[in-house]
C-alpha positions as CSV (number, residue, x, y, z in Angstrom):
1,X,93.6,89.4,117.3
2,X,91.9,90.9,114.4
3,X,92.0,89.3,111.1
4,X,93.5,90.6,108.4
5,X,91.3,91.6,105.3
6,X,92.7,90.8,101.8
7,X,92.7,93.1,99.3
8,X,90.1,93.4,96.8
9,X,91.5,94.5,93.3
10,X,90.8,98.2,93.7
11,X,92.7,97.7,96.8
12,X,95.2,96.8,94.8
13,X,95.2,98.9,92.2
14,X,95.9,101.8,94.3
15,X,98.4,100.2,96.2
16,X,100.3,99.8,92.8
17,X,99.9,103.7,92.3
18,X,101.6,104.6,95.7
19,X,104.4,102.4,94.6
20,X,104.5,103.8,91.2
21,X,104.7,107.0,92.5
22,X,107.8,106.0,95.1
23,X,109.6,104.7,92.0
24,X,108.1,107.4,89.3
25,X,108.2,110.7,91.1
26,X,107.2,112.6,87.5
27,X,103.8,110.8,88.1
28,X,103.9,111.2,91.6
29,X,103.7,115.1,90.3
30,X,101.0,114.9,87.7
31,X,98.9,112.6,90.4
32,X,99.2,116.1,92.6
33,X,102.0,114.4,95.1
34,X,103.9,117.2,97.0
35,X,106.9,115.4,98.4
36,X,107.6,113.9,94.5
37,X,108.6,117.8,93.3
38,X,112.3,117.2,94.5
39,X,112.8,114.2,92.4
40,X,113.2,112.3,89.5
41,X,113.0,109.2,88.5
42,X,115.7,106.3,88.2
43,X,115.6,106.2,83.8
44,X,118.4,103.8,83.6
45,X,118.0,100.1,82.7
46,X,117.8,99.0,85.7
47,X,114.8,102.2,86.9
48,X,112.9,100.4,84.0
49,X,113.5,96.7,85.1
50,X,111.9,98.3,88.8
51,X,108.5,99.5,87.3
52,X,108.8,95.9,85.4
53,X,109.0,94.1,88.9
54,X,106.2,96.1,90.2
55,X,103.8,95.0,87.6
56,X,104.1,91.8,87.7
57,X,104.1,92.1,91.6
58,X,100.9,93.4,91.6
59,X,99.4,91.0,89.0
60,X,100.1,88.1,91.2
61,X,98.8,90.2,94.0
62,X,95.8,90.7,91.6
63,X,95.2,86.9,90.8
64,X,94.8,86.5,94.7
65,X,92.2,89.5,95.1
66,X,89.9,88.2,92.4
67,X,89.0,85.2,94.1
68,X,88.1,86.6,97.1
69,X,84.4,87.3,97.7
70,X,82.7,90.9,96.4
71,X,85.9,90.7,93.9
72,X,82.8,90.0,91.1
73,X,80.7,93.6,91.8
74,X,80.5,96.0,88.7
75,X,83.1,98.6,90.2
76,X,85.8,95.7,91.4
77,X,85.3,94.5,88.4
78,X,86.0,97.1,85.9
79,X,89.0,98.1,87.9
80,X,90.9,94.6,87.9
81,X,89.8,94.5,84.0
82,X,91.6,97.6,83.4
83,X,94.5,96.8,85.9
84,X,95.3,93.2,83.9
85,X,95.1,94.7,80.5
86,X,97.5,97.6,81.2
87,X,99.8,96.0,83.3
88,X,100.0,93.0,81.2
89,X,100.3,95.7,77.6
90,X,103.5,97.6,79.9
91,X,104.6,94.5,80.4
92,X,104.5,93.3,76.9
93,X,106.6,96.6,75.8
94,X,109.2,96.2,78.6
95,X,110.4,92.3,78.0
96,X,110.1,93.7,73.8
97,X,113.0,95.8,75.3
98,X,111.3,98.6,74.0
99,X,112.1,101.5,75.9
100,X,116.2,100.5,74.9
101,X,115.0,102.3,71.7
102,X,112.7,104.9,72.6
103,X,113.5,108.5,70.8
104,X,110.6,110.5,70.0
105,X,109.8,114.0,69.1
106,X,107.3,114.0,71.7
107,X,107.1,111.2,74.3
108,X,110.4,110.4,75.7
109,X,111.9,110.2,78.5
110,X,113.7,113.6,78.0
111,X,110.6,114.8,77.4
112,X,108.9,114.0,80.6
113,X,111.6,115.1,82.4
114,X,111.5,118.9,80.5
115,X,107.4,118.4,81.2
116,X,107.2,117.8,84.8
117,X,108.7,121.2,85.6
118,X,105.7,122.7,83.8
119,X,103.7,120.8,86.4
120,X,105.5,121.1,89.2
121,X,104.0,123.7,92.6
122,X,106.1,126.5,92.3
123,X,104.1,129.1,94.7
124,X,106.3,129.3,96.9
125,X,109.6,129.7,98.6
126,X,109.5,125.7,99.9
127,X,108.2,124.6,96.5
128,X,111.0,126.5,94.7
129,X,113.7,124.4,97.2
130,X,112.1,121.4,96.1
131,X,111.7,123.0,92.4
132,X,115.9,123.5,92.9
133,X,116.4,120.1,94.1
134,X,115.0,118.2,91.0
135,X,116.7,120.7,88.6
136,X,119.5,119.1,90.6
137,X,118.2,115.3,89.7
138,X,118.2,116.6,85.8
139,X,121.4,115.2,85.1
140,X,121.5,111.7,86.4
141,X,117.6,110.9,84.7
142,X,119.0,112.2,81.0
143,X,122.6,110.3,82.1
144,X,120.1,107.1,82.8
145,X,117.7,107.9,79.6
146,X,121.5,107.9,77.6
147,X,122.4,104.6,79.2
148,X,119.3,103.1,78.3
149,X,119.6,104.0,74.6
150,X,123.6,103.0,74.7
151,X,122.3,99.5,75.8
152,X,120.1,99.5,72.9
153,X,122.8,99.8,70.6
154,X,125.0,97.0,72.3
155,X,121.9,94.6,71.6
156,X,121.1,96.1,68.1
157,X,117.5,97.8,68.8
158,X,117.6,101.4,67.3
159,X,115.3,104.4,67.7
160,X,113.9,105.6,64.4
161,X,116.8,107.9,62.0
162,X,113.7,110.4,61.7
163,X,113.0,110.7,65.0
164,X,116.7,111.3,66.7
165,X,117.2,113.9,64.5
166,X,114.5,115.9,64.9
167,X,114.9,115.0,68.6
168,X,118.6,116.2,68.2
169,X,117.3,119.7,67.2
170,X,115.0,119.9,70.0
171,X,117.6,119.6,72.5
172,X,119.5,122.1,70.6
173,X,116.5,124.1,71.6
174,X,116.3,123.8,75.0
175,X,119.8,124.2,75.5
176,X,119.4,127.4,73.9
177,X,115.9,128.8,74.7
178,X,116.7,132.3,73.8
179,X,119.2,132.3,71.1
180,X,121.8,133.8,73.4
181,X,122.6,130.9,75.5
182,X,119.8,130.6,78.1
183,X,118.6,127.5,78.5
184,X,115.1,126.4,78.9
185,X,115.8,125.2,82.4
186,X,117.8,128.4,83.3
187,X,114.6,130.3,81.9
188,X,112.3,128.7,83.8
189,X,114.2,128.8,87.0
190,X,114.4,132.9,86.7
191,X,110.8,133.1,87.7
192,X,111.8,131.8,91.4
193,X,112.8,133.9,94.4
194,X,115.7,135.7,94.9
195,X,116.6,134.2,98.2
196,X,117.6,131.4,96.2
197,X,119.1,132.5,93.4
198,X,122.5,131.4,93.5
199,X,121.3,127.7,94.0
200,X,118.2,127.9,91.4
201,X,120.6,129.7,88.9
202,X,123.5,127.0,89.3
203,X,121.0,123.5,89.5
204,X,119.6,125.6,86.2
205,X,123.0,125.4,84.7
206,X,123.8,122.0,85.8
207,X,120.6,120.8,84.0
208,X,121.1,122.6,80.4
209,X,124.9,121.3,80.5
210,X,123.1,117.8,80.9
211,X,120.6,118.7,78.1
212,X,123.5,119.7,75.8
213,X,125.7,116.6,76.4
214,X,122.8,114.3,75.7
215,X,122.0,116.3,72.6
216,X,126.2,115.9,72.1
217,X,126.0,112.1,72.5
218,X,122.7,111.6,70.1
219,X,124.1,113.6,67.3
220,X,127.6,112.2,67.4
221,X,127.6,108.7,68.4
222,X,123.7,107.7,68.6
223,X,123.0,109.2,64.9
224,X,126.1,107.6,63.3
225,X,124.9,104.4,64.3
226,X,121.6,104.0,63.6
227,X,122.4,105.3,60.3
228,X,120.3,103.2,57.6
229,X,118.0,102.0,60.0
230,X,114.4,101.7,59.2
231,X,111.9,104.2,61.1
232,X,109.1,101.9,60.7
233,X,108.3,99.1,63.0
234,X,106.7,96.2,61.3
235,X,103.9,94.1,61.8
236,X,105.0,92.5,65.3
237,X,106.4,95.5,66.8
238,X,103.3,97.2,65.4
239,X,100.5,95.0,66.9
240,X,102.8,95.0,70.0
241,X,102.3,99.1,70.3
242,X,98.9,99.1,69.2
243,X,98.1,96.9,72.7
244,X,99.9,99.3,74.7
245,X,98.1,102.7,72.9
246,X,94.6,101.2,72.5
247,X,93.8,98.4,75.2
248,X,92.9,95.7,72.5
249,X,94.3,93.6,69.7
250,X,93.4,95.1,66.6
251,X,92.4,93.6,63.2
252,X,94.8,95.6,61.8
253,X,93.6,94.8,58.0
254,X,89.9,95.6,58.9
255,X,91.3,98.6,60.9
256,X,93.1,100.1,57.8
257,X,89.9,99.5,55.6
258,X,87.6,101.2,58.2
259,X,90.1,104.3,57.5
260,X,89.9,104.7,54.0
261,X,86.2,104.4,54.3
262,X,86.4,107.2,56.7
263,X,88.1,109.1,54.3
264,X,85.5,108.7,51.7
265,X,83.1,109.7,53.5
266,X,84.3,112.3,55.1
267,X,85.7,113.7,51.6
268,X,82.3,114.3,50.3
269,X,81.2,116.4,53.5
270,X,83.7,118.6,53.0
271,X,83.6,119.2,49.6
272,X,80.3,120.2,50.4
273,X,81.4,122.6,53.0
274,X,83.9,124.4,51.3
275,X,81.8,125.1,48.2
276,X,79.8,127.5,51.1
277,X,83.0,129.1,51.3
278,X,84.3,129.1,48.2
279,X,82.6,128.0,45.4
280,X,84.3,126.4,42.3
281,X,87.4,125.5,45.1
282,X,88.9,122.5,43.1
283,X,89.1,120.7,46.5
284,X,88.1,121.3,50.3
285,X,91.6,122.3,51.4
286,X,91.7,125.4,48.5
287,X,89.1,126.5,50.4
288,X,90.9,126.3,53.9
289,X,93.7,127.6,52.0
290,X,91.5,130.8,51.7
291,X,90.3,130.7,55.1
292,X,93.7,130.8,56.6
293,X,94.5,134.0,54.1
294,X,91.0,135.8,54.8
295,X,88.7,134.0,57.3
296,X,88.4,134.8,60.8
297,X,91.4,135.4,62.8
298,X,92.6,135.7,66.3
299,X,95.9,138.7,66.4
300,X,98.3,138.2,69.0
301,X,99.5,134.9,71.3
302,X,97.8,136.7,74.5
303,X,94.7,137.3,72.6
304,X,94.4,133.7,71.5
305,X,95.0,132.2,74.8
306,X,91.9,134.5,76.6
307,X,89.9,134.5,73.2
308,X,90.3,129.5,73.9
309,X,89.5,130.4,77.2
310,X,86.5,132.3,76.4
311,X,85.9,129.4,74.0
312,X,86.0,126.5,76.6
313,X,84.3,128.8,79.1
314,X,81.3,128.9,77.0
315,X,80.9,125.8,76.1
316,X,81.1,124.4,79.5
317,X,78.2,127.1,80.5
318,X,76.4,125.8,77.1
319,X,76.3,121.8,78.4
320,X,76.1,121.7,81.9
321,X,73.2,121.1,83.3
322,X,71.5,120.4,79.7
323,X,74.1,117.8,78.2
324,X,76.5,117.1,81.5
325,X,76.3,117.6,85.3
326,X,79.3,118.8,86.1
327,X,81.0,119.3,89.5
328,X,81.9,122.6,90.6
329,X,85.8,122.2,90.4
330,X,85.4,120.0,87.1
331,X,84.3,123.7,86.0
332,X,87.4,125.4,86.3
333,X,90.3,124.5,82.9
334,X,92.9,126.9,81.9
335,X,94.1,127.8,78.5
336,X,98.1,128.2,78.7
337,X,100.5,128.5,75.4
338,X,102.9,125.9,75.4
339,X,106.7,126.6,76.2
340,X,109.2,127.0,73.3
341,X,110.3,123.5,72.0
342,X,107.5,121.4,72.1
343,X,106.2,119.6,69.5
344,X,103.5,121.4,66.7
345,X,100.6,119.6,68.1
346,X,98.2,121.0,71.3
347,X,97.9,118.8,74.3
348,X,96.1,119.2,77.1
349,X,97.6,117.9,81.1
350,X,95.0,117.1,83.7
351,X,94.4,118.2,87.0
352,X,95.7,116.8,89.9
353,X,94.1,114.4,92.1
354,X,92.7,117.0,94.7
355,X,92.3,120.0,92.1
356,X,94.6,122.3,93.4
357,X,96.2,122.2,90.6
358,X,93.9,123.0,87.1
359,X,93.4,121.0,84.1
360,X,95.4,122.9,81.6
361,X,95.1,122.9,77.6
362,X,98.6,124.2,76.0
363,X,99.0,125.8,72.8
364,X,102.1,125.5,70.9
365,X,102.3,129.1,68.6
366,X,105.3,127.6,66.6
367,X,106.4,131.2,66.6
368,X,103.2,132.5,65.0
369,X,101.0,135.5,66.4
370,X,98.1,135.3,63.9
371,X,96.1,132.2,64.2
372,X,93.0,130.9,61.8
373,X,89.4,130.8,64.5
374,X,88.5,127.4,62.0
375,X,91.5,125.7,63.1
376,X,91.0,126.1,66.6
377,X,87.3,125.3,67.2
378,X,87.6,121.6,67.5
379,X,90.7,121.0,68.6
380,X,89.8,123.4,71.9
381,X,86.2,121.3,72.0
382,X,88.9,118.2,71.4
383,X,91.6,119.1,74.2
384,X,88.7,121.3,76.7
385,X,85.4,121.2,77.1
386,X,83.8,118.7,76.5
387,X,87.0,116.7,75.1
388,X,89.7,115.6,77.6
389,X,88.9,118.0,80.5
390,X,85.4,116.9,81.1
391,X,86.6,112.7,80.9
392,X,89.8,113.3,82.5
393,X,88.7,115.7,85.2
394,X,85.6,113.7,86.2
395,X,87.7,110.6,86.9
396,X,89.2,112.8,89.2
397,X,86.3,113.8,91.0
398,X,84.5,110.4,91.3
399,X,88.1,108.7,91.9
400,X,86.6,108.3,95.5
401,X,84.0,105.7,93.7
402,X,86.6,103.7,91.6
403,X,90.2,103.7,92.2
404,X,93.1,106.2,91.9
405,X,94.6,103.9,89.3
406,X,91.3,104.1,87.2
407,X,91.3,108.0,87.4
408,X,94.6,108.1,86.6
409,X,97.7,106.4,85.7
410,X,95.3,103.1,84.2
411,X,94.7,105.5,81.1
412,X,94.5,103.8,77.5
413,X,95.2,106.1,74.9
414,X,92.6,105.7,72.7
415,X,89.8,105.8,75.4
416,X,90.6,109.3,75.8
417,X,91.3,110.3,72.3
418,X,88.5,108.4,71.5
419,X,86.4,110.3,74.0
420,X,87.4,113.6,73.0
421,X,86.8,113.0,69.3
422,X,83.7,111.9,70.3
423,X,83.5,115.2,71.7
424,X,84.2,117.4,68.9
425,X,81.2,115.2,67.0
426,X,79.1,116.0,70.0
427,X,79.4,119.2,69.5
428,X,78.8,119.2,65.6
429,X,75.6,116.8,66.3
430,X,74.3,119.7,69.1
431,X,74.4,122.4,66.2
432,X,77.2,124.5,67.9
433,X,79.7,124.0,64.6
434,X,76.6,125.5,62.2
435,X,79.4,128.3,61.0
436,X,80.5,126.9,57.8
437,X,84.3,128.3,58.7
438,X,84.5,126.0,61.8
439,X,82.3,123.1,60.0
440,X,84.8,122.8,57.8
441,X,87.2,123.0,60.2
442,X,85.8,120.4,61.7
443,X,85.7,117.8,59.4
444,X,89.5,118.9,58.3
445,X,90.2,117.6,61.6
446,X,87.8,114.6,61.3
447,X,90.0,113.8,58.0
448,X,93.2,114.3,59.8
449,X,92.5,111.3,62.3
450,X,91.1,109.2,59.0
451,X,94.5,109.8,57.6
452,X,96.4,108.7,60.6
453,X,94.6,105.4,61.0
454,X,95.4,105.1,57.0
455,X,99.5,105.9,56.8
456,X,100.2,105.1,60.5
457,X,98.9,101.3,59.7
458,X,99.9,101.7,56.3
459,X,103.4,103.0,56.1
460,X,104.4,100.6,59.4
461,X,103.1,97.3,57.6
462,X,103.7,98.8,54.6
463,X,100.8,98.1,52.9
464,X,99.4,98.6,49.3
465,X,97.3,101.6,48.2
466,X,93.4,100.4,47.0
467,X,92.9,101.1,43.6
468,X,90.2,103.2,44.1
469,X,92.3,105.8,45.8
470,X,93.1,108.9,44.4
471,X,96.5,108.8,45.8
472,X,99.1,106.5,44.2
473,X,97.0,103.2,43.2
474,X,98.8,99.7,43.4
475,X,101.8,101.6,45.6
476,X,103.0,100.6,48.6
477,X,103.0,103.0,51.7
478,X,106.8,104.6,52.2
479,X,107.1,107.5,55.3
480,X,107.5,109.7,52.4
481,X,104.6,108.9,50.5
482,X,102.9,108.9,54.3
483,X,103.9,112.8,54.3
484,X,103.2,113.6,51.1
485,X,99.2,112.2,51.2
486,X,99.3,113.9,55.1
487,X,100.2,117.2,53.5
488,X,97.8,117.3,50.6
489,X,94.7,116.2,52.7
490,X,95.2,118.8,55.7
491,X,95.3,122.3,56.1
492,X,98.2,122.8,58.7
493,X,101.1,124.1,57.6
494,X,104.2,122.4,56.6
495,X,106.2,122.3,59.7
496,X,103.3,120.5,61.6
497,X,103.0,117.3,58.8
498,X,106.2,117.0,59.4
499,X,105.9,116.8,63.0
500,X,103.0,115.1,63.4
501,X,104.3,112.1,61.1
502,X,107.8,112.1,63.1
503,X,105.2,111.5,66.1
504,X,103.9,108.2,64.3
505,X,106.8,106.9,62.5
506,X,108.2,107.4,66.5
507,X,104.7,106.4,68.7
508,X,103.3,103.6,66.6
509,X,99.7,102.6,67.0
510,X,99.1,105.8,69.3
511,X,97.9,107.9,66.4
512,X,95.1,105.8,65.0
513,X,93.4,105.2,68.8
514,X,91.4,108.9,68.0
515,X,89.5,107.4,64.8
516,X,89.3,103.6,66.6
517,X,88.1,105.3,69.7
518,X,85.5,107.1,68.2
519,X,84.2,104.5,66.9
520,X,84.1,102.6,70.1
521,X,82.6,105.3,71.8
522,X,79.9,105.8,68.9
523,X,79.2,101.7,69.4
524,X,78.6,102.2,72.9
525,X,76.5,104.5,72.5
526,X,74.2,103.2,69.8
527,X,73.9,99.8,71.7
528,X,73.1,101.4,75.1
529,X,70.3,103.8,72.9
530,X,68.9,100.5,71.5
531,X,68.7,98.4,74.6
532,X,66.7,101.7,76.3
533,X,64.5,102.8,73.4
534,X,62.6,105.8,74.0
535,X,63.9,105.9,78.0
536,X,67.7,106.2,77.0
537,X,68.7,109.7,78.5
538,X,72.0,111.2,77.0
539,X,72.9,113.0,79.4
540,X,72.5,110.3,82.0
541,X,74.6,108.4,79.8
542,X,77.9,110.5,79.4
543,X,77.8,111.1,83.0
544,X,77.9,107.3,83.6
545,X,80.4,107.0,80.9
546,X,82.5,109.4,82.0
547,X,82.8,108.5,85.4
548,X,83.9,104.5,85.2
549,X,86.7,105.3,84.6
550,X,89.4,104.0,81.7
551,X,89.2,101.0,79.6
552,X,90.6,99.3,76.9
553,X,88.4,99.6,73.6
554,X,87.2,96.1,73.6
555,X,86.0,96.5,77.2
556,X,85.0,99.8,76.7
557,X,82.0,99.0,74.0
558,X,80.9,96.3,76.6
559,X,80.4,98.6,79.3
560,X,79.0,101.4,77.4
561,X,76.2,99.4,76.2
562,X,75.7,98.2,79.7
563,X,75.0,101.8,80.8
């Protein structure tokens, strides 16, 4: 009889993802998994206290596997590192009863739900059954979400007053797409075939009548009783988050500090910028003020969506093969606009685990058909090429070397955010942001992340203002205050502060892993240039960087400078 090999942690790691995905069929989907697109996940209390029971499962399994011999080789290595740090963060959030509480304007459970179906194969007339049978699932995963928030307010632990009710108009939204009583789901299922009509239409219906009594329930019993609650999170709830988004325990004071001197810094830059565009401007953001009146413009949502893919396009013909060595099918992104309802910021969703499906960067138009070039330069380097695509894609393609948890659901946050700010200074340091339009652009969204690490650390601890600020001295940080110093150091309009600070007050910690991870990234890098001298090779390095896979920031630096 042969023996029976243990597991080594990668082993393991992978054998958690195929029972994530069994449990989690929305990240079965995003992973590439076919037989996931009829289902949905159990959301309920007891769906959650499942993924719980996994993790720690596979930690004790873990424990075993790093005793046993070859468990101490560079790639076994980095893989159980990253599996004990998230597992142990999830973990941390779950008993914290976290998710009892969770309303956002743009991670929820409702919204992953709405998201998958954006995601989901829908060639054909097979993947439109399966597409009908998960419109199906809709209402039992919001019913469960409900529950799950209902328990919450049986043990006290509210979602942020902020937060429900912008997430309370957004449901108002989806259950009325069009204006004339379409839903979003009954919109999106009117592009399958007509043999299946009567089923797609009715599993359509099914699923907005679920969207509009959870929207029912959160406006008239959830709102009403979370009523003077607080939508920040304070200091343990805080550091608790800031685990979860970036992978390491933060300094928080040192963290906030690093911010402000960010700010400074980056402050000066631009006011040097802007006077190329405008001299006299009385500060940077006149001047962007003028560029979104009379600089370059892109006319028309089509146009802007071929005009970013032209833009990502050329960058990625630009670096490979000078900067990167990119695989073939790492090539290929696609710019998409995002569907109605979503929140102001642009994301970007990865491809799935054997490429059939692209990596995907989305643009919400927020109803708006004329769109400023300097805005849009960075973010698309940011979100594309060589941001998140060119990370997240080459996990992907080397997820044969390291493990499908590594390339995929083992993400931190701020590894990636980190990555593809790193990305956007990249491209500033290789001369390709020369344009003083898109330079300034640029740093406007360098300052944007400074300003996050600042009022999302700030207004949560509520902390005090230095004195040599120019923004309220001696004060301490309020949401409001939060919004007002957001909108007068960033040139997006209105609509977006405000729903880019619901999206901290609602994901704390997430927001300030760009900045943080920047500078982890940057730390790598330096160390690794020193420890080679004259022989380090950039491009050598970001390929190596990019293709071991996620890690916590703390780990990160160390293996960066190992490179």
């Amino acid at each position: 009889m042969s023996e029976i090999k243990s597991p080594l942690p990668r082993e393991v790691a992978d054998a958690y993802v195929d029972e994530l995905v069994a449990l989690d069929p929305i990240t079965g989907t995003f992973l590439g998994d076919k037989e996931s697109s009829s289902r949905l996940p159990d959301t309920s209390p007891a769906g959650q206290e499942a993924l719980a029971e996994l993790a720690r499962r596979t930690l004790a399994r873990l424990d075993e596997a790093e005793r046993l011999p070859g468990a101490d080789s560079d790639i076994e290595r980095r893989c159980a590192r990253l599996l004990r740090e998230r597992l142990g963060a999830e973990l941390a959030v779950h008993e914290a009863d976290e998710s009892l509480r969770s309303v956002s304007n743009l991670s929820s459970v409702a919204h992953a739900v709405r998201q998958v179906f954006t995601v989901t194969p829908a060639q054909s007339e097979e993947d439109w059954a399966a597409i009908t049978e998960r419109l199906r699932a809709v209402p039992d995963a919001l019913e469960g979400y409900r529950r799950s928030l209902a328990l919450g307010l049986e043990r006290k632990l509210y979602g942020g007053p902020r937060a429900t009710a912008t997430f309370v108009e957004q449901l108002g939204e989806w259950a009325d797409a069009d204006g004339e009583g379409h839903g979003w789901f009954e919109q999106y299922a009117a592009a399958g075939p007509e043999s299946l009509r009567s089923r797609l239409d009715a599993a359509a219906r099914s699923a907005t009548e679920a969207v509009v009594r959870l929207r029912d329930w959160m406006r008239d019993v959830y709102t009403p009783a979370i009523e003077g609650a607080p939508d920040v999170v304070g200091r343990e709830r805080y550091a608790r988050w800031v685990r979860y988004f970036n992978g390491t325990d933060l300094d928080l004071d040192e963290a906030y500090a690093y911010g402000w001197s960010e700010y400074h810094r980056l402050l000066g830059e631009m006011r040097s910028e802007a006077e190329k565009i405008l001299p006299g401007a009385g500060t940077p953001w006149e001047a962007l003020a003028h560029l979104d009146a009379q600089g370059t413009h892109i006319e028309g949502v089509d146009e802007v969506r071929d005009w970013l893919q032209s833009l990502m396009d050329e960058a990625m013909d630009a670096l490979d093969g000078t900067h990167f060595d990119l695989a073939e099918r790492v090539r290929r992104v696609e710019s998409r606009i995002a569907p109605p309802g979503s929140a102001a910021a642009p994301y970007y969703t990865p491809p799935s685990d054997d490429f059939s499906r692209p990596g995907c960067t989305w643009l919400p138009t927020m109803g708006e058909t004329r769109f400023p070039v300097y805005d849009l330069v960075s973010t698309w380097y940011h979100e594309g090429v060589p941001g998140h695509h060119l990370q997240l894609a080459q996990w992907k393609h080397v997820a044969q070397d390291l493990s499908r948890y590594q390339a995929s659901v083992g993400m931190v946050s701020a590894n990636a955010e980190g990555w593809a700010l790193y990305a956007e200074r990249l491209m500033d340091e290789l001369g390709f942001l020369t344009d003083p339009e898109r330079r300034l652009g640029y740093l406007d969204a360098q300052m944007m992340r400074a300003v996050r690490v600042i009022i999302d650390i700030g207004m949560h601890l509520e902390l005090t203002i230095p004195d040599d600020s120019p923004f309220h001295p001696g004060e301490r940080w309020t949401p409001e205050l939060a919004q007002e110093f957001f909108g007068s150091h960033s040139s997006r309009p209105a609509d977006f502060v405000e729903s880019e600070l619901t999206r901290y007050l609602s994901m704390p910690g997430q927001a300030i892993g760009y900045k943080l991870g920047e500078r982890a990234w940057l730390l790598g890098r330096e160390n690794a240039r020193t420890r080679h001298g004259d022989a380090f090779d950039p491009k050598a390095w970001h390929m190596a960087a990019l293709s071991q896979g996620s890690l916590g920031l703390d780990d990160l630096v160390d293996e960066l400078s190992r490179l």
